[in-house]
C-alpha positions in Angstrom: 38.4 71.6 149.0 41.6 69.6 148.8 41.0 66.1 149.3 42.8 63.4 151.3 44.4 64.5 155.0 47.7 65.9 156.2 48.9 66.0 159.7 50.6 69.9 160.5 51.7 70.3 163.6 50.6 72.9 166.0 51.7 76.4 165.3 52.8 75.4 161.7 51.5 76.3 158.0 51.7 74.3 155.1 51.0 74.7 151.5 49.6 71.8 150.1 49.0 70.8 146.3 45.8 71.6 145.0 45.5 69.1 142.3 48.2 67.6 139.6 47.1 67.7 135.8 49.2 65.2 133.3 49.7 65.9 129.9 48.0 69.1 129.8 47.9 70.0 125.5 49.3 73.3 125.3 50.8 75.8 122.4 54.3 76.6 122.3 54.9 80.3 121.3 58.0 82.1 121.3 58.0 86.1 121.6 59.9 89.0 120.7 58.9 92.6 121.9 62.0 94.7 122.3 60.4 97.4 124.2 59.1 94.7 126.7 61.1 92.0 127.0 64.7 93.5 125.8 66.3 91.6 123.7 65.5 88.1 124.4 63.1 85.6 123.1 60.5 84.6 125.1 58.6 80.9 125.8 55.3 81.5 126.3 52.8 78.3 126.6 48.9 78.9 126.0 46.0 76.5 127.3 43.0 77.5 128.4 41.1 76.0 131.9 38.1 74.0 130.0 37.8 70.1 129.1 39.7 70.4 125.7 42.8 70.6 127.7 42.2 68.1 130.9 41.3 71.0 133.0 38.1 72.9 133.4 36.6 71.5 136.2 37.3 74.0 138.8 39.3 77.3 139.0 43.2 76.9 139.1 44.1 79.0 142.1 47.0 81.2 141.7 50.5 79.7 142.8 53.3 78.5 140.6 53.1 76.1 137.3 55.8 73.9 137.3 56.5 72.6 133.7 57.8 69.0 132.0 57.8 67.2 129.4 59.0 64.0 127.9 62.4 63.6 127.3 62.8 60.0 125.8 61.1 56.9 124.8 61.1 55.9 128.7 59.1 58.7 129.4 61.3 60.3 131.7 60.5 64.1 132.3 62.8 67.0 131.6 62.5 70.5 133.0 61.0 73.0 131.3 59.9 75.9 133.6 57.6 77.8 135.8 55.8 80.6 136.2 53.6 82.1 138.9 49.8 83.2 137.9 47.0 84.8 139.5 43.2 83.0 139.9 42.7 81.2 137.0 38.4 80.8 136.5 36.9 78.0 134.4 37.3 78.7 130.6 39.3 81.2 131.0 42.9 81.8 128.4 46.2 81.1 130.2 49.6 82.6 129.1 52.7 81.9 130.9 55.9 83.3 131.1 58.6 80.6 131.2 61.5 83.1 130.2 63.8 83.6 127.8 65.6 80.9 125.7 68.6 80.8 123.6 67.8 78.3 121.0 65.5 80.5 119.1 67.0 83.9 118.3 65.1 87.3 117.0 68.0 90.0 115.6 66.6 93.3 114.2 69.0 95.6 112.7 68.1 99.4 111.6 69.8 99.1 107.7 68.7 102.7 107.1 67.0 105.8 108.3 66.1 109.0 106.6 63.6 111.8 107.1 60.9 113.1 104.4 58.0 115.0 103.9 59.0 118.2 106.0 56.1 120.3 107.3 56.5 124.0 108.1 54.4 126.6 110.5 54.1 129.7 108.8 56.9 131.2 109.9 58.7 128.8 108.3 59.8 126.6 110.9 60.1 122.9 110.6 57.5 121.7 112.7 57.2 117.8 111.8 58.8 115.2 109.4 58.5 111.7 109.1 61.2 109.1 110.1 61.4 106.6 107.5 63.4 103.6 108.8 64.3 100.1 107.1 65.4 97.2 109.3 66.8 93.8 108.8 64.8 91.4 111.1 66.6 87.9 111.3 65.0 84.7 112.7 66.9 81.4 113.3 65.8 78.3 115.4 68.0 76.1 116.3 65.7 73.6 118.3 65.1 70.4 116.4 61.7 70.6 116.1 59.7 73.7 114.2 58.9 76.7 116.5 56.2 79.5 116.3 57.9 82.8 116.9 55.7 86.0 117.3 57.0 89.5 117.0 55.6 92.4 117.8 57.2 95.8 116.5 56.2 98.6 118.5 56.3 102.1 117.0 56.6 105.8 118.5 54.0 107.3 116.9 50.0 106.1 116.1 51.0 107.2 112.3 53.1 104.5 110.7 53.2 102.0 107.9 55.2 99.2 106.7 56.4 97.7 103.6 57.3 94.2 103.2 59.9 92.5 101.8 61.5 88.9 101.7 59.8 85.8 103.6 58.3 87.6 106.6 54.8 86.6 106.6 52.0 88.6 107.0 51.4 90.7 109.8 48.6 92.2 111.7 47.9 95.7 113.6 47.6 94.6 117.3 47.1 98.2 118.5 47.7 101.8 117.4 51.6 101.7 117.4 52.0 97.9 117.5 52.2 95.4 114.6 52.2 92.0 115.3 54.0 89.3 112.6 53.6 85.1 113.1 56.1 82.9 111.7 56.6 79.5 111.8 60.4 78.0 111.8 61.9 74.8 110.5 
């Protein structure tokens, strides 16, 4: 039910505003996934539809989010995005898609790439190897405010393994060719 009234004339249709949520708290996330996304950096914003964030009280129906946020002291508002969604239910995570940015910048670079540990059939044949492959993966934001960036490396095989090195965080297996690494930027 959408409260108050609207006149539509005969023969017309009109989409009306369900309701208008102010100052929703939401988390900022910025995302790389080359095989996904290309080679930009997403903005991704995460709430979820409960009371914690001013919302929760009844299912968002799907539509467009249109997003803003403060630009000054005067509170004037700024543009930030939208993104279209499907039913939302009570209590239920939200991730949205407001595109890719240019301020916050993911470059991977392959530095190296060799192949090892030959196996043969028994004719001799090769039959498999493994790739071994070194990148260089830089990060830079140049917002003025820190920035979580996730990014998720997605390899061709369910057989891999990485080796760390330099200031890049720990990371976590997401899936069985994806690894998933979290950093937070100055």
């Amino acid at each position: 039910t959408i409260e108050g009234t609207e006149t539509i004339p005969n023969g017309w249709s009109k989409r009306l505003p369900s309701f208008e949520a102010g100052e929703v708290p939401v988390v900022n996330l910025y995302r790389y996934e080359e095989e996904r996304y290309g080679i930009a950096v997403i903005r991704m914003l995460r709430f979820k539809n409960d009371k914690e964030h001013k919302l929760g009280e009844t299912p968002i129906p799907g539509g467009v989010l249109k997003v803003y946020r403060t630009a000054d002291k005067e509170k004037h508002l700024s543009y930030e995005g939208q993104s279209q969604f499907q039913y939302i239910p009570v209590d239920q995570k939200v991730e949205l898609n407001l595109g890719a940015v240019a301020n916050v910048m993911v470059k991977p670079t392959l530095m190296d790439f060799k192949t090892d540990q030959y196996l043969f059939d028994k004719n001799g044949n090769v039959e498999g190897w493994d790739e071994i492959r070194t990148f260089k993966v830089e990060v830079n934001n140049t917002r003025e405010i820190p920035c979580r960036v996730e990014i998720l490396r997605n390899f061709p095989t369910q057989y891999w393994g990485l080796e760390k090195s330099g200031e890049s965080g720990e990371y976590e297996k997401v899936d069985l060719d994806t690894a998933k690494f979290m950093l937070t930027l100055e």
